[in-house]
C-alpha positions as CSV (number, residue, x, y, z in Angstrom):
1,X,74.1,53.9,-42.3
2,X,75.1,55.3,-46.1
3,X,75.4,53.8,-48.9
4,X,77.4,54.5,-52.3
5,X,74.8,56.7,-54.6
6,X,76.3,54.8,-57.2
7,X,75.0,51.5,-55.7
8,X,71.8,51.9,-55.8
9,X,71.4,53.6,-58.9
10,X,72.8,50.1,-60.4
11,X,70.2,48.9,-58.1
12,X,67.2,50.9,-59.1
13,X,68.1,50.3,-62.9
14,X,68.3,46.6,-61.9
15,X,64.6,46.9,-60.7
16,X,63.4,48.9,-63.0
17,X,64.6,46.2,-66.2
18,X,63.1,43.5,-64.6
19,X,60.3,44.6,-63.8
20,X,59.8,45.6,-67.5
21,X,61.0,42.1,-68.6
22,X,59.4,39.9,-66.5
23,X,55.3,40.7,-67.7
24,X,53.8,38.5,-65.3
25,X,51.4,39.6,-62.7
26,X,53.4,37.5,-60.1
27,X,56.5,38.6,-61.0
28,X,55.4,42.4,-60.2
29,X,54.0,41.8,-57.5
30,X,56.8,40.2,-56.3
31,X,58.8,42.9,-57.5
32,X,56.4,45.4,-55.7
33,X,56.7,43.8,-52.5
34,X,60.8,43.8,-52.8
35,X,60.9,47.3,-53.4
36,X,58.6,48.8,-50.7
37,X,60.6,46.8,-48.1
38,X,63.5,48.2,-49.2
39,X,62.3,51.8,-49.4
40,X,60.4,51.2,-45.7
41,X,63.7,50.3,-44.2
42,X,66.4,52.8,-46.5
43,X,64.0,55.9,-46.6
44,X,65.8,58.9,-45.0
45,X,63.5,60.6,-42.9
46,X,60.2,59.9,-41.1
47,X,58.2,62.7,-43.3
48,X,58.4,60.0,-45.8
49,X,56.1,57.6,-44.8
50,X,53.4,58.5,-45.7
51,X,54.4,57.6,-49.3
52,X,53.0,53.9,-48.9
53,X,49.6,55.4,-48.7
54,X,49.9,57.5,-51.4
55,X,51.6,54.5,-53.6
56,X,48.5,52.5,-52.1
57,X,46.0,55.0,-53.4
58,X,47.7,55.7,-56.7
59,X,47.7,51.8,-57.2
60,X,44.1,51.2,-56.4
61,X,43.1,54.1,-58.8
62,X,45.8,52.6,-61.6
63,X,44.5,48.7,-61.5
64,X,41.0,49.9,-61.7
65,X,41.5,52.3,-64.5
66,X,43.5,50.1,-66.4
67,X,40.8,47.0,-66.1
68,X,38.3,48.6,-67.0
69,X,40.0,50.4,-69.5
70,X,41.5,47.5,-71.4
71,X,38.0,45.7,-71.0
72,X,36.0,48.7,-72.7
73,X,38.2,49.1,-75.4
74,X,39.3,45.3,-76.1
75,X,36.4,42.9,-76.6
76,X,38.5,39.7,-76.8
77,X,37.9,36.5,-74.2
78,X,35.4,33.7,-73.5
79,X,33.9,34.7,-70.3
80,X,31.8,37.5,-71.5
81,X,30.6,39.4,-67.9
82,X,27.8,41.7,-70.3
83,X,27.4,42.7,-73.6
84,X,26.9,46.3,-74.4
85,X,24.7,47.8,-76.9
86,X,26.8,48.7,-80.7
87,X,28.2,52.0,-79.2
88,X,31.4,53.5,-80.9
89,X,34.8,52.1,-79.7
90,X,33.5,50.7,-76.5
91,X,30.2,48.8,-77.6
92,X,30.2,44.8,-77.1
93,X,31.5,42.2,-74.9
94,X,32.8,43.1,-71.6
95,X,35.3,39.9,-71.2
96,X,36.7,38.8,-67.5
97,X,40.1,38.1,-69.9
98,X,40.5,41.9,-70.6
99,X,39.7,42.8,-67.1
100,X,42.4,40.7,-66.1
101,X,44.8,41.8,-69.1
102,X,44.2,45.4,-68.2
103,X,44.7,45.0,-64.1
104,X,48.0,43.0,-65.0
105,X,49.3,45.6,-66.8
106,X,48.5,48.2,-64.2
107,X,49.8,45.9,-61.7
108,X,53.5,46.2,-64.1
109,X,52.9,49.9,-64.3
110,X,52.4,50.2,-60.6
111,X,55.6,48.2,-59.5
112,X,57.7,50.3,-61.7
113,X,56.3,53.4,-60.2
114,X,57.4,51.7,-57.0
115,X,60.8,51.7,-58.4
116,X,61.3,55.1,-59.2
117,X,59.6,56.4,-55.7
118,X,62.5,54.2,-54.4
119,X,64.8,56.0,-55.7
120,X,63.6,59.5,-54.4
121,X,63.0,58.3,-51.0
122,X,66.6,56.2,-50.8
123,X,68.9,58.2,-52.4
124,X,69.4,62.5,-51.6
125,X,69.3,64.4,-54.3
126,X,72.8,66.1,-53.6
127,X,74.5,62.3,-53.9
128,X,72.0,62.9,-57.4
129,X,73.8,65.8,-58.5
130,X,77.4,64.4,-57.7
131,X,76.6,61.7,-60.2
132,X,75.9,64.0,-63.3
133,X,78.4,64.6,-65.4
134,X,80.8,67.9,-64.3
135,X,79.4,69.5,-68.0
136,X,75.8,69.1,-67.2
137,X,76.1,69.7,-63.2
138,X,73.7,73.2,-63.8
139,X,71.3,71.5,-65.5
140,X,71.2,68.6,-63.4
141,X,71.2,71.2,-60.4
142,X,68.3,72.9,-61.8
143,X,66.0,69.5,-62.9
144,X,66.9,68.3,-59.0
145,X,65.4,71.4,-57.5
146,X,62.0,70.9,-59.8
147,X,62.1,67.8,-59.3
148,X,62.4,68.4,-55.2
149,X,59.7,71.2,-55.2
150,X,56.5,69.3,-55.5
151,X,57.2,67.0,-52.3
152,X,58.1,69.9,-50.7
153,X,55.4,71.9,-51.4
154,X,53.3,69.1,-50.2
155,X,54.8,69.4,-46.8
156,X,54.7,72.7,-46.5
157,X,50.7,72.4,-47.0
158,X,50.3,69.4,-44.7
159,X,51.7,71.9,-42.1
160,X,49.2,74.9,-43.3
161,X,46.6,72.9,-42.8
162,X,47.6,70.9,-39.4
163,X,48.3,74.8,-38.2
164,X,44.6,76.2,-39.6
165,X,42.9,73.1,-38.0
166,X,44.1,73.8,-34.3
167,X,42.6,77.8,-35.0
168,X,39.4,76.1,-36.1
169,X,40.0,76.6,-39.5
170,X,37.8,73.7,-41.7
171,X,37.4,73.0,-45.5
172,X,33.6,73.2,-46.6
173,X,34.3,74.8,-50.2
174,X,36.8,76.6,-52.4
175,X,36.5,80.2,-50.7
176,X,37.9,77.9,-47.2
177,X,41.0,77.2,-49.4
178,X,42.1,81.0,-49.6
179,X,43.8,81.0,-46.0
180,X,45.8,78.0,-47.1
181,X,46.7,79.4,-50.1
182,X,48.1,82.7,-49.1
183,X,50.7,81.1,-47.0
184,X,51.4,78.2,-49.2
185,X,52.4,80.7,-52.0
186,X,54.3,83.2,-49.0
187,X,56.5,80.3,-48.3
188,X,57.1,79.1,-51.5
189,X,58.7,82.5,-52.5
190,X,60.8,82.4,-49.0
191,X,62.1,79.0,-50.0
192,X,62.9,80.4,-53.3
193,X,64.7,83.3,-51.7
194,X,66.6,81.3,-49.1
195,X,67.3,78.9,-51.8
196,X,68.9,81.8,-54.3
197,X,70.5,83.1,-51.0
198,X,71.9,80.0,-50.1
199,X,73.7,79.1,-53.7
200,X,75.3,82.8,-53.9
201,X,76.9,82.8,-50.8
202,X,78.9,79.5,-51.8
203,X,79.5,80.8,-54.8
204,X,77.1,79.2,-57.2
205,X,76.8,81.1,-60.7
206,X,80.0,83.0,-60.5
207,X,81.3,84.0,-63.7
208,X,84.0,82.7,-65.4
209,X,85.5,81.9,-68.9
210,X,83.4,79.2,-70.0
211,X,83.1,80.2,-73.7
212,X,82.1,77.3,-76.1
213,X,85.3,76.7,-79.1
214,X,84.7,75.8,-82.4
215,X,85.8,72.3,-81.9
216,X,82.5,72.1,-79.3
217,X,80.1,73.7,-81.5
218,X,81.0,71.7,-84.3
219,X,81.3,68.4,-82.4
220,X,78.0,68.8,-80.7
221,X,76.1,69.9,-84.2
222,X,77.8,66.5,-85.9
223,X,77.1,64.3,-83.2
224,X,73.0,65.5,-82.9
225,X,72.9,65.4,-86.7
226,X,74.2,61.5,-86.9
227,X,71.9,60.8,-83.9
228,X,68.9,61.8,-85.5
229,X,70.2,60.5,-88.7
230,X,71.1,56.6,-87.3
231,X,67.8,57.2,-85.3
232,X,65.8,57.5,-88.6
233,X,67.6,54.8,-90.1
234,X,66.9,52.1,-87.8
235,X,63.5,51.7,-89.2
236,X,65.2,51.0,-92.7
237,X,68.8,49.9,-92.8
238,X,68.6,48.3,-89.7
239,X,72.6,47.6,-88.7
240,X,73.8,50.4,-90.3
241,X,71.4,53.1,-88.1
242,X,72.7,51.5,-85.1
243,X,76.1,51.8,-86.1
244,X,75.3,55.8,-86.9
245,X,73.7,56.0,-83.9
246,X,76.4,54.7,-81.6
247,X,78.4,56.8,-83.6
248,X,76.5,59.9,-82.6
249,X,76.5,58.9,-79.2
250,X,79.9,58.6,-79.2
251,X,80.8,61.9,-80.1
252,X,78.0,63.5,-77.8
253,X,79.8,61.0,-75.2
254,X,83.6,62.8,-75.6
255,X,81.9,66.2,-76.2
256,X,80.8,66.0,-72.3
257,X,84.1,64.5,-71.4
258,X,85.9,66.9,-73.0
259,X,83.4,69.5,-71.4
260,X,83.8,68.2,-67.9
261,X,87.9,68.2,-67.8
262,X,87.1,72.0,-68.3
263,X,85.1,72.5,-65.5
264,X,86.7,71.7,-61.9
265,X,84.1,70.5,-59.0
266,X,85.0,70.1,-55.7
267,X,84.2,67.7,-53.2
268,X,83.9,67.8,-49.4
269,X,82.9,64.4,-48.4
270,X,83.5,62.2,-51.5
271,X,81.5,58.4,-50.9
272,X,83.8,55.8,-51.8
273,X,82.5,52.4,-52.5
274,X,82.4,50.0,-49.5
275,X,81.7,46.7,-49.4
276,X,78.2,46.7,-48.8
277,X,77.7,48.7,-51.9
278,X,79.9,46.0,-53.5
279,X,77.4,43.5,-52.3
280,X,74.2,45.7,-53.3
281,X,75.8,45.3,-56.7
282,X,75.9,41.8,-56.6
283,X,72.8,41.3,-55.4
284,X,71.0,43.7,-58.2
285,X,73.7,42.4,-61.1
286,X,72.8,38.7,-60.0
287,X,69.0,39.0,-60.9
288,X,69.6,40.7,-63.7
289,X,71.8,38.2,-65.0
290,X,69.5,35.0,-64.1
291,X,66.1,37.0,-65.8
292,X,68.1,37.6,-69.1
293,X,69.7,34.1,-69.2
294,X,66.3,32.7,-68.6
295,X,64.6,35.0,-71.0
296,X,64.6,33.1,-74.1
297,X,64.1,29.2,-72.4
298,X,61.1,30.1,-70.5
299,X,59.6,33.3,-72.0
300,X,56.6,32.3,-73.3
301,X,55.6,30.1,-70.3
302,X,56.7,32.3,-67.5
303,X,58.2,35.9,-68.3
304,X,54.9,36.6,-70.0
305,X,51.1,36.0,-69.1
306,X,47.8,36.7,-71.3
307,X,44.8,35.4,-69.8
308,X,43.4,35.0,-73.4
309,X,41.8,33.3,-74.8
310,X,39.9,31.8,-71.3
311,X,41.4,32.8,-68.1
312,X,44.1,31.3,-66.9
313,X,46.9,31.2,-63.7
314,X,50.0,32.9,-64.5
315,X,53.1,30.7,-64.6
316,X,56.1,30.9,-62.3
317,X,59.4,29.7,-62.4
318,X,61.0,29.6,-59.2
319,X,64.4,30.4,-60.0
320,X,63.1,33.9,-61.2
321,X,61.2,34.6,-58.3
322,X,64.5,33.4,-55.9
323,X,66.6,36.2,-58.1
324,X,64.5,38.9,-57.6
325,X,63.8,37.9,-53.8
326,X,68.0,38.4,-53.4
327,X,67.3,41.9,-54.0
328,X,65.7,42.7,-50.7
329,X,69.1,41.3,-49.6
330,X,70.5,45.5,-48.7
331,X,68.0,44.9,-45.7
332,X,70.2,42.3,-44.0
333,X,72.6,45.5,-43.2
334,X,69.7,47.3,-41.3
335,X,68.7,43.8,-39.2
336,X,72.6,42.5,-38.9
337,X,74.0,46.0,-38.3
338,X,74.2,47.8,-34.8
339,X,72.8,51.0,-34.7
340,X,75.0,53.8,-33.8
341,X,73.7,54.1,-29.7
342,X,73.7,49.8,-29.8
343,X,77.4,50.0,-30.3
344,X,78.2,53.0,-27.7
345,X,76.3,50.8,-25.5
346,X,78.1,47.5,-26.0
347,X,81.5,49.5,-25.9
């Protein structure tokens, strides 16, 4: 089953806000728990599985790091766990407060690094590159292959290894790592080559006129210029470096329109919305709406938690935690929805 790119970009976004927001331990968690059912049931291939042990390692290094962290370096709290001798920066009282402070922040960090691992395991990254803009489509082109080679790469080394351990082959130090490295970098430079291969032959790079006017030039050096300009005068004027700002932005805005209507792009199989991506949408747009309306009533009892000054439970409203429960709702589709051999068979 396939879903509009577009969809769950709104979706991710939606995620990704919230879990910024809402600054409560129970709120990310809940968050955290939404989003790796969704990836577990949307991810496109079997190879990525083995992301939810990664995401549990990375986690479990992140919460402790950031405890122990926050409780060196903030000595603030009344349940002092042990007092350190008067070193620089991290001498004193070791509080259970900070500990707490520093693992809830990891715990915010953690869910919104879920989020954005979503988004690579859900989404390809050619529906990716059909969503830049036509003017930027090379450089989004290029930042997608980067961004692609490091999974890969990790792949391609899981089979090295599986392939060396059937010969025999075992790890003891770093002169064991040389007949994995050989072939790691071999097949890296035949990706490459297949990959250059690949974009000639349909036609990727061709030249053509694609000279930059005056007009562009000039447009693109005003709108940078009143950018960084409203940008610096945020911090002073206030309203009037948003308004330069915008105004910047603006013009940066039609430059790449005016750029794009240049530039023709083709496509084979465009992905038109359907109504499960209306109802993704809904879904994402409807708990964003209920944590902003809810942001100023019950922000200091719920949206936010510090454990100081003595150790606390975290507040939660149940209206928040309903909203960002509808956002698992995209799995109904995979539970509700016949699979493509249940529907030969019932026909």
């Amino acid at each position: 089953m396939t879903f509009n790119a577009r969809a769950w970009m709104i979706w991710i976004a939606a995620a990704a806000v919230i879990v910024i927001i809402a600054r409560n331990p129970l709120y990310a968690l809940t968050m955290l728990t939404v989003t790796l059912i969704v990836t577990a049931a949307f991810r496109r291939s079997a190879s990525d599985q083995q992301g939810g042990l990664s995401l549990v390692r990375i986690g479990a290094f992140i919460l402790i790091f950031s405890a122990l962290y926050n409780a060196f370096f903030v000595h603030v709290g009344e349940t002092v766990i042990i007092t350190l001798p008067d070193w620089p920066l991290i001498g004193g009282k070791i509080t259970l407060e900070a500990m707490v402070e520093g693992a809830s922040n990891g715990l915010t960090l953690l869910a919104l690094l879920a989020v954005f691992m979503a988004l690579n395991a859900i989404v390809p990254a050619g529906d990716l590159v059909r969503l830049v803009p036509v003017a930027l489509h090379d450089l989004g082109l290029v930042v997608l292959i980067a961004v692609t080679y490091i999974p890969e790469t990790r792949r391609h080394l899981k089979r090295i290894r599986e392939a060396q351990a059937i010969r025999g082959h075992e790890l003891h130090g770093f002169r064991d790592w040389q007949p994995l490295v050989i072939p790691l970098l071999v097949g890296g430079l035949e990706r490459a080559m297949r990959l250059a291969e690949t974009m000639v032959s349909r036609g990727y790079g061709a030249t053509h006129d694609d000279q930059s006017s005056t007009t562009d030039r000039l447009a693109l050096l005003i709108g940078l210029g009143l950018a960084l300009a409203g940008w610096i005068l945020v911090v002073w004027q206030g309203d009037m470096g948003w308004l330069v700002l915008l105004t910047g932005f603006a013009i940066l805005s039609w430059l790449l329109w005016r750029r794009g209507r240049q530039r023709s792009r083709t496509s084979y199989s465009p992905n038109s919305w359907a109504k499960k991506d209306w109802l993704i949408l809904v879904a994402a747009i409807i708990a964003l709406v209920v944590v902003f309306s809810l942001n100023y009533s019950v922000y200091q009892s719920t949206l936010s938690y510090s454990p100081y000054p003595q150790l606390g439970l975290p507040a939660f409203d149940w209206r928040i935690g309903l909203a960002m429960a509808l956002m698992v709702f995209p799995v109904t589709f995979i539970l509700f929805t016949p699979s493509e051999g249940q529907r030969d068979s019932l026909s």
